[in-house]
ROFINU-105466 format. One record per atom (N, C-alpha, C): atom name; x, y negated, z negated. Coordinates in steps of 0.02 Angstrom, whole numbers, plus 50000, padded with zeros to 5 digits. Example, Ala and Ser with C-alpha at 12.3 -4.5 7.8 and 13.67 -1.06 7.14 Angstrom:
% residues 2
@a->N&x->50660&y->50284&z->49610
@a->CA&x->50615&y->50225&z->49610
@a->C&x->50660&y->50165&z->49610
@a->N&x->50642&y->50112&z->49646
@a->CA&x->50684&y->50053&z->49643
@a->C&x->50645&y->49998&z->49606
This chain:
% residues 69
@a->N&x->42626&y->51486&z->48495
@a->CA&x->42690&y->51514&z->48513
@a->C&x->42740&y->51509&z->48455
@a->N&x->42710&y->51460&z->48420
@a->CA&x->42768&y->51447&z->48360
@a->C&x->42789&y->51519&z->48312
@a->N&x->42723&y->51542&z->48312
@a->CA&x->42698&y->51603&z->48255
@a->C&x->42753&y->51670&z->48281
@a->N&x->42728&y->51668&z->48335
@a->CA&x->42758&y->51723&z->48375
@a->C&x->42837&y->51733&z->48357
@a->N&x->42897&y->51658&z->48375
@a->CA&x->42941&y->51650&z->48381
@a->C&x->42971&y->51658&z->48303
@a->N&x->42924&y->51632&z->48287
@a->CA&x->42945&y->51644&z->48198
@a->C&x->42956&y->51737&z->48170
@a->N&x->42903&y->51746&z->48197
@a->CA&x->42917&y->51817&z->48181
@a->C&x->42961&y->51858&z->48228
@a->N&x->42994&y->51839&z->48285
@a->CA&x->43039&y->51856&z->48331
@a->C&x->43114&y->51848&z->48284
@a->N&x->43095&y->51792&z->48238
@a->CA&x->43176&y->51757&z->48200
@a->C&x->43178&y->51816&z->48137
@a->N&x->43111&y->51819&z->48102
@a->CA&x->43111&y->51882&z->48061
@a->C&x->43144&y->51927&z->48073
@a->N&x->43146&y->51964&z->48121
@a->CA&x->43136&y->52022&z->48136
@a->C&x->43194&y->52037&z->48165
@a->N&x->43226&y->51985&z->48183
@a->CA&x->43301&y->51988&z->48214
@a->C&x->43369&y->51988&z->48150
@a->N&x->43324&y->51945&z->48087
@a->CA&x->43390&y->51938&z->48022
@a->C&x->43372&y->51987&z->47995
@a->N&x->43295&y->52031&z->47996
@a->CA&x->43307&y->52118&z->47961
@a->C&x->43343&y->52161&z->48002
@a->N&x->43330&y->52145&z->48075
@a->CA&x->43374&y->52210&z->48104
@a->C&x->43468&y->52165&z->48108
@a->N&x->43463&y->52122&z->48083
@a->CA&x->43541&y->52123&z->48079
@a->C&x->43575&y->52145&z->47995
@a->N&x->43523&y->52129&z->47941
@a->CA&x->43531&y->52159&z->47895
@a->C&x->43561&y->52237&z->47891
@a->N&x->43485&y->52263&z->47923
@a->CA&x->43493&y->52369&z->47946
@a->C&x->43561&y->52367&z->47978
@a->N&x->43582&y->52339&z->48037
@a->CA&x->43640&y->52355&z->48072
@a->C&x->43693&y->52352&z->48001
@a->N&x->43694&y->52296&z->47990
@a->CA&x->43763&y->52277&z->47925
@a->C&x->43766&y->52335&z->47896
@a->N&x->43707&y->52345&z->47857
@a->CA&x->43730&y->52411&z->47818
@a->C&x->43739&y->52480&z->47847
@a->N&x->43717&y->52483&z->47899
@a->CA&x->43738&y->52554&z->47946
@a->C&x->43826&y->52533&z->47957
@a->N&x->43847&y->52464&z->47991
@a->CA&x->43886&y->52473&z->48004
@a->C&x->43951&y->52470&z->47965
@a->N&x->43949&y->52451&z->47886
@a->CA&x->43990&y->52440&z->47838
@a->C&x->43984&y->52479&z->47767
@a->N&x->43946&y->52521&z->47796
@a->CA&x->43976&y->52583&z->47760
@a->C&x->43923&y->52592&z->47683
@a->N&x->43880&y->52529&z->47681
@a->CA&x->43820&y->52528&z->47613
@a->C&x->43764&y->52584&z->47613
@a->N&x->43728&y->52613&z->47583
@a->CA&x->43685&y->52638&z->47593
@a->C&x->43621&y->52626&z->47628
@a->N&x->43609&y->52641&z->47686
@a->CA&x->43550&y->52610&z->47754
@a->C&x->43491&y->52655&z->47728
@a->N&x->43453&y->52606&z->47716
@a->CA&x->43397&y->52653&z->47691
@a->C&x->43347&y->52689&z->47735
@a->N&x->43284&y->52708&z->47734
@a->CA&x->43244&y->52744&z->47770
@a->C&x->43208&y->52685&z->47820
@a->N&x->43191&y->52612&z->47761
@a->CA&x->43177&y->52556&z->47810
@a->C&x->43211&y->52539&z->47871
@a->N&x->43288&y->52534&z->47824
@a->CA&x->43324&y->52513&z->47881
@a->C&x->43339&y->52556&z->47957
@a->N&x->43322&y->52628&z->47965
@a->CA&x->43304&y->52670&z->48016
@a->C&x->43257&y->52659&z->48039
@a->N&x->43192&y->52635&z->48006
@a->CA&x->43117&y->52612&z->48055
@a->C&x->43120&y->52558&z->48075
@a->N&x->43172&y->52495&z->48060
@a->CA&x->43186&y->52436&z->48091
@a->C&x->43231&y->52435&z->48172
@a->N&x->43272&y->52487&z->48140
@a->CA&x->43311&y->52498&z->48196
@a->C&x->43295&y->52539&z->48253
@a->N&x->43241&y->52571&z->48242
@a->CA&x->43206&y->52615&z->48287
@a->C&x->43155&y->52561&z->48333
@a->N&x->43115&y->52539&z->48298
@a->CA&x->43064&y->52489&z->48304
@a->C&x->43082&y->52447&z->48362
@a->N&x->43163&y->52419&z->48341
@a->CA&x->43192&y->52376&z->48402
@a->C&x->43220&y->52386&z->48466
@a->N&x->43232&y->52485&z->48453
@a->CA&x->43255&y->52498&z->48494
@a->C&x->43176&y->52525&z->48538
@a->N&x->43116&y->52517&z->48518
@a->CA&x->43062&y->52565&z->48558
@a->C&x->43066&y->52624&z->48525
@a->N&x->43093&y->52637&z->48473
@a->CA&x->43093&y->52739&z->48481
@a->C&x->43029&y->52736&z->48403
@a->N&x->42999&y->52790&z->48436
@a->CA&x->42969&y->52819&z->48358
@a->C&x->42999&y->52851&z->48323
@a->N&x->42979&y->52838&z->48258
@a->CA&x->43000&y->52890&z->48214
@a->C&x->43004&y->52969&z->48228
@a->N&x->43043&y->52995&z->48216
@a->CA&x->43041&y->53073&z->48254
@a->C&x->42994&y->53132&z->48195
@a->N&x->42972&y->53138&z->48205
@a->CA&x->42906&y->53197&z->48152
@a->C&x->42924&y->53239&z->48169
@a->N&x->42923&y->53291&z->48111
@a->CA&x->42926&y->53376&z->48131
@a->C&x->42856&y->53401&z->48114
@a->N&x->42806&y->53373&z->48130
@a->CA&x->42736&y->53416&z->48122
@a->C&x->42756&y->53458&z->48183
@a->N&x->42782&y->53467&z->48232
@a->CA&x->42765&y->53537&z->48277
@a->C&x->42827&y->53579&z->48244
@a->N&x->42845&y->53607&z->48188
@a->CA&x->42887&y->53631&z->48161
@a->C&x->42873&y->53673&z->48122
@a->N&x->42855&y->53766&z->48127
@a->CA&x->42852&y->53800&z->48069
@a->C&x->42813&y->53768&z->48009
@a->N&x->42786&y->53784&z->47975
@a->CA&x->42770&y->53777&z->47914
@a->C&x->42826&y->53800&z->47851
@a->N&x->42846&y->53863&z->47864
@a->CA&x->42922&y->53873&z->47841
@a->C&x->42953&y->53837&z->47840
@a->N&x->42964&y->53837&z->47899
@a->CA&x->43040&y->53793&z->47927
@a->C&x->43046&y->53722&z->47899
@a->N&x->42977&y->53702&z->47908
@a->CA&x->42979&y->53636&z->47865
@a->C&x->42992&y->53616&z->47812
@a->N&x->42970&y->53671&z->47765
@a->CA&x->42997&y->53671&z->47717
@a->C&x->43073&y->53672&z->47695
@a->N&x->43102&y->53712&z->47736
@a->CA&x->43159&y->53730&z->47737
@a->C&x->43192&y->53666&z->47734
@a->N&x->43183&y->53634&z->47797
@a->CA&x->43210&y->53584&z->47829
@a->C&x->43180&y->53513&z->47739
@a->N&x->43165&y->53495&z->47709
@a->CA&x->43123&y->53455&z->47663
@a->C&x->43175&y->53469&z->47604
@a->N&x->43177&y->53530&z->47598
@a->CA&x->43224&y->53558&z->47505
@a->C&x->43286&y->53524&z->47535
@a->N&x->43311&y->53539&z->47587
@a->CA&x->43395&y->53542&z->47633
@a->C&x->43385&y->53471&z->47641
@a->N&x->43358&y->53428&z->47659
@a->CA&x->43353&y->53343&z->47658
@a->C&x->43338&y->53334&z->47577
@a->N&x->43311&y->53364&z->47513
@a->CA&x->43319&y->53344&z->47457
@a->C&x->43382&y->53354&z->47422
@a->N&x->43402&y->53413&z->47427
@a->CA&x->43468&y->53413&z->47413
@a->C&x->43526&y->53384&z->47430
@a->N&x->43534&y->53374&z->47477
@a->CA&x->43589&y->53330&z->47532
@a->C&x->43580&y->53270&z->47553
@a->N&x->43495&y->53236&z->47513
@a->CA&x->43512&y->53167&z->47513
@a->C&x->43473&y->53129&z->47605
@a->N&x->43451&y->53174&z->47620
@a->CA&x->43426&y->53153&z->47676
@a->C&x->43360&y->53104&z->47671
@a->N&x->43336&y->53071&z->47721
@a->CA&x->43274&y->53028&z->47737
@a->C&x->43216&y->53065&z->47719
@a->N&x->43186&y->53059&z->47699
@a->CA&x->43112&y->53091&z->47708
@a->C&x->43055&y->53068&z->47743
């Protein structure tokens, strides 16, 4: 049980890390969205059912503007 709890303590000072920087304005990185997802249950959201175009589209428009990949 010890193991478990230990990694319960982990996992609680990264997702308070992710929050800090979402909530103070630092740059939150792509980790810090799969931490915060992770804790909340949500998956990562994929656009494989998305155009092949469109995807693209959507990929240049997140390179340019700085988005997640």
């Amino acid at each position: 049980m010890g193991e478990l709890n230990q990694l319960m303590l982990e996992m609680e000072e990264r997702l308070e890390i992710a929050l800090d920087n979402m909530e103070f304005g630092t740059d939150i990185s792509a980790d810090d969205i799969d931490v915060i997802r992770a804790a909340c249950g949500k998956p990562k959201k994929r656009n494989d059912h998305v155009n092949p175009l469109l995807r693209d589209v959507i990929n240049d428009f997140s390179a340019i503007f700085g988005g997640a990949k």
